[in-house]
N, C-alpha and C positions, 0 to 999 in steps of 0.2 A: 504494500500500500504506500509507505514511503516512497519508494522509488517513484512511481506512479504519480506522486504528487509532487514529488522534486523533479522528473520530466519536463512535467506539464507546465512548472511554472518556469524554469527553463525555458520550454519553447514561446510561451507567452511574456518573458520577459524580452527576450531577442522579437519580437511583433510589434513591442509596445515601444524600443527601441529605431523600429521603422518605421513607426505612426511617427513617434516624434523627428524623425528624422525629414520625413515626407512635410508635415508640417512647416519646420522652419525654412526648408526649402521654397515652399509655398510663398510663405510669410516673409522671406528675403527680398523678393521680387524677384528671384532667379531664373523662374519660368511664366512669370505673367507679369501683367503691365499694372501699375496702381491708377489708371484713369477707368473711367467710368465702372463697370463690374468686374474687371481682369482677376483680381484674386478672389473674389469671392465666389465669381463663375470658377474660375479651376478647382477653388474648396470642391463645393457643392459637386462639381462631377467627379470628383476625384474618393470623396467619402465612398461610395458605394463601391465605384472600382478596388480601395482599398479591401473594402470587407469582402468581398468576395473571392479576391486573389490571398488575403491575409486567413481567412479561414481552409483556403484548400491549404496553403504550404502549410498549415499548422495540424489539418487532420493528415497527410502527408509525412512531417515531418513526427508527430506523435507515433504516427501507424510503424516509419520505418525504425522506432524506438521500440518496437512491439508493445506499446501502452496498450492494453484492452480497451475495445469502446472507443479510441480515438477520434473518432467524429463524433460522437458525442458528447466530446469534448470541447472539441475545437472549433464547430460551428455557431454553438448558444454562447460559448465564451466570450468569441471575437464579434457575436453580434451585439451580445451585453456591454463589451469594452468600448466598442464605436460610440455608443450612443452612451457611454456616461462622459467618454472622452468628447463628445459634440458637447455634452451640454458643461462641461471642463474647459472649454474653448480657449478661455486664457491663460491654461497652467499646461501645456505642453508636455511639460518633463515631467506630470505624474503619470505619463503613459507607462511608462516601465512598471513601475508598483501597481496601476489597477490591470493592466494586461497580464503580468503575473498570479496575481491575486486573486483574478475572476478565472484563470487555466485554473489553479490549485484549487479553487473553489469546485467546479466543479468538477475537475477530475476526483475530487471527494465525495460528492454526491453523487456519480454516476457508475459510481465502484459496483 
């Protein structure tokens, strides 16, 4: 069970590592313009993209750990992490701790 839940938050801490990483990327103006909706448009298309590419490397990346259950892990996780990290907008760098946090969470509960 340990293992399992030191995995999980392994691989959810390296996810929560690319949310924040994708964000200030975002947020630097590196890939979009700051006139009229440029970042906000890139946000907005970009959150979903993320969650769906972040939940497969994660059930993926669990499965080839041989975690039991890895997808159901890694899907409810990283859709829970999005959307606490969307409404966290400002604090960027607790990606790491709740994308962790909500892996180990559930891979606890879906043991």
């Amino acid at each position: 069970m340990g293992r399992r839940v030191a995995l999980a938050a392994g691989v959810g801490a390296l996810l929560g590592l690319a949310w924040w990483g994708v964000f200030e990327l975002i947020a630097s103006g590196a890939v979009c313009s700051f006139e009229d909706w440029g970042c906000l448009g890139t946000f907005v298309m970009t959150v979903p993209v993320f969650t769906v590419v972040a939940a497969v490397l994660g059930g993926f990346a669990l499965r080839s750990l041989s975690v039991s259950r890895a997808w159901l892990v890694a899907v409810p996780a990283t859709l829970m992490a999005v959307v606490a990290m969307v409404l966290l907008l400002g604090m960027p760098f607790l990606a790491f701790a709740v994308f962790a946090a909500l892996y180990s969470l559930i891979a606890v509960l879906t043991r």
